[in-house]
Structures are given as C-alpha cells and as structure tokens.
N, C-alpha and C positions, 0 to 999 in steps of 0.2 A: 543437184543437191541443194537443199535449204539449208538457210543459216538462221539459226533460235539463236535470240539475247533476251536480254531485259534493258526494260528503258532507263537512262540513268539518273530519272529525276523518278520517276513515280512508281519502278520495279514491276511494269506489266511485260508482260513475258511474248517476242512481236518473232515474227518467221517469216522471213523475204528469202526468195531466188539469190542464189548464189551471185546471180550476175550485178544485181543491188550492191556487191559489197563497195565501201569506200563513198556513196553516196549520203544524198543526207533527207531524211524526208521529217514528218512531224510525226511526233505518237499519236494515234487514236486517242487516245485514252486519255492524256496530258494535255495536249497538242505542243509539247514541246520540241526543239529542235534537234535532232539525234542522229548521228554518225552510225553508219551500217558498219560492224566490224568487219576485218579482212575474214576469209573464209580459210585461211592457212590458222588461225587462233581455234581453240578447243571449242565447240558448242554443243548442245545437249545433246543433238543428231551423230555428231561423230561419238559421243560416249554411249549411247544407248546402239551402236552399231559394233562398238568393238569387237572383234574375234571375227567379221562380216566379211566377206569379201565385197570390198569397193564397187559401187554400180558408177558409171562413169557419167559424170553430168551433162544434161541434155547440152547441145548447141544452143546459147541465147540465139532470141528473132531479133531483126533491127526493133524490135516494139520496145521489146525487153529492157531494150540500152535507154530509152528515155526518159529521162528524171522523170518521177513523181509530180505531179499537177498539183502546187497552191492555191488552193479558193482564197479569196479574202473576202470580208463583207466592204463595200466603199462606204465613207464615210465623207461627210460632206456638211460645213456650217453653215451653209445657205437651206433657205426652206425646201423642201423638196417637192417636185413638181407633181401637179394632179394627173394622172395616167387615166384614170379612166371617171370622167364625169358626169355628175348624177342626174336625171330629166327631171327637165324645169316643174314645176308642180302647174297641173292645170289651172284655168283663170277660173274657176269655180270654188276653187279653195283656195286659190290665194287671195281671192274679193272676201272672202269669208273672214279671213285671218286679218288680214289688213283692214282697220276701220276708214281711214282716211282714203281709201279706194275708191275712184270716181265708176259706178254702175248703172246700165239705161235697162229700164222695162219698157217695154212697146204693149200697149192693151187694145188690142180689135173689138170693136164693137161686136164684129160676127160672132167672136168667140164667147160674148157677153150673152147671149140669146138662148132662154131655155124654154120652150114650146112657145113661140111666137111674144114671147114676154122679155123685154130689154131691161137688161140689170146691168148694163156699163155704168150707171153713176153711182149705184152700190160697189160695184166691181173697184171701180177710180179709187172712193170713197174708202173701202179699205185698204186699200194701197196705202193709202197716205197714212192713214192712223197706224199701220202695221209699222213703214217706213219711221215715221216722225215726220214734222214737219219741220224742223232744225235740221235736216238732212235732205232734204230737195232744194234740189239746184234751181232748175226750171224744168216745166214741163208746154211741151209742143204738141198741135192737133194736128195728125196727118191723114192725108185723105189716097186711097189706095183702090185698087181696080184688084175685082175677083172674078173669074167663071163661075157661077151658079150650075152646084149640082145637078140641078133639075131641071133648069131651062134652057142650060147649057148657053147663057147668055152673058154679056161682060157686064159686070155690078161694078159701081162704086161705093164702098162705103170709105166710114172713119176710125179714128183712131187716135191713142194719145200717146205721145212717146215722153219718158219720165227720166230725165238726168237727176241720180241722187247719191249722196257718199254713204258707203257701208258695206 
C-alpha cells in the first residue's frame, strides 16, 4: 500500500511505498527535506478506499529498505581542472596569426624552370618584395642532388633557403 501526502513546505502532492514511512528524502519539486509520515496516520489512499476490503501489503525487498540516494553538485573554490584538451592549432596558422613568428622558405631552382627558361631570380625576387625586407632574417644558398626524370641520372642543382618573421 502507498502512502499520499503533501510536501510541507511547497504542498506537492508525493506517494512512496508503505515501507518509506518514517524516512526522510527531498521533494522533487522543492528539494526540500521531508519526513515520510507513518502509514498508521489517514492518507488519501486509505479515504478513497473506505468501505474496501484491505488488500494486504506487498513484502518490502531488501532494495526497498534503503534510503533514498542524495546527489549533490560539488563545489569547489579552486579553479577547476581541464578534462578534456583542445589540439594545438597547426603551424600554418599559428605562423599566420603570430607576426613575430620566425618562418623558412626553401626555393629550388628546379622548381623555378618553365620550358627550359630559369625564372629563380624573378622567383627570389618576389619573395622578397611579397615578404618585406624589414622581415628577412637571412637568407642561405643550398646546393642539393636530384634524379633526373628522364635520364634517370643524379643532378645537382641549387637553391636558397630564406629565414624571415611573419
């Protein structure tokens, strides 16, 4: 058999197992702290049954017997810790973002070449006007070995590698 009350701070109307009675749990509703009346006291169940013949209350399970489960939120004056951390921003956009950011270009001559015609000091050349010259650091001649597509031979050529902030 249930036992119907009302809360006695907010008047919401709550119905626990008989076996609840004499316990204390929080309203729903309020969340305030509240005492389950005894089940020997009148409630709506016993007046809406009057003239009834008594059904006999189930057996409480050991489950039944055990208080009500408090949540709380914790609370805590220290800062709270980062659980889950967010990936670093690629160096491509954080060279971008950050001016002061130290960046190297490397320019191949090979890659300078459009039908047997060498445009590496055009190539250089805009570099530098793109960059600024207030923003190179220094700039180094590197000299590098390739296989030749076609001869399938090992080439040397060059190259300039450009330290500059931006």
């Amino acid at each position: 058999m249930d036992i119907i009350f009302e809360c006695s701070n907010c008047g919401q109307e709550l119905e626990v197992d008989e076996s609840a009675a004499g316990s204390e749990l929080q309203c729903p509703s309020c969340s305030a702290d509240i005492t389950v009346p005894d089940s020997s006291s009148k409630t709506k169940s016993d007046e809406s049954s009057a003239g009834k013949p008594a059904i006999p209350a189930p057996t409480p399970t050991p489950q039944a017997k055990e208080p009500p489960k408090k949540f709380s939120v914790p609370f805590s004056s220290e800062p709270t810790k980062e659980l889950i951390k967010k990936p670093q921003k690629p160096l491509e956009v954080a060279a971008k973002e950050d001016e002061r950011m130290l960046r190297v270009k490397t320019i191949r001559r090979a890659d300078c070449k459009e039908l047997e015609k060498d445009n590496f000091d055009q190539v250089v050349s805009e570099f530098f006007q793109q960059v600024g010259e207030e923003h190179i650091i220094s700039s180094h001649p590197v000299t590098y070995s390739t296989v030749d597509s076609v001869s399938q031979k090992l080439v040397t050529d060059y190259g300039l590698l450009i330290l500059y902030r931006g």
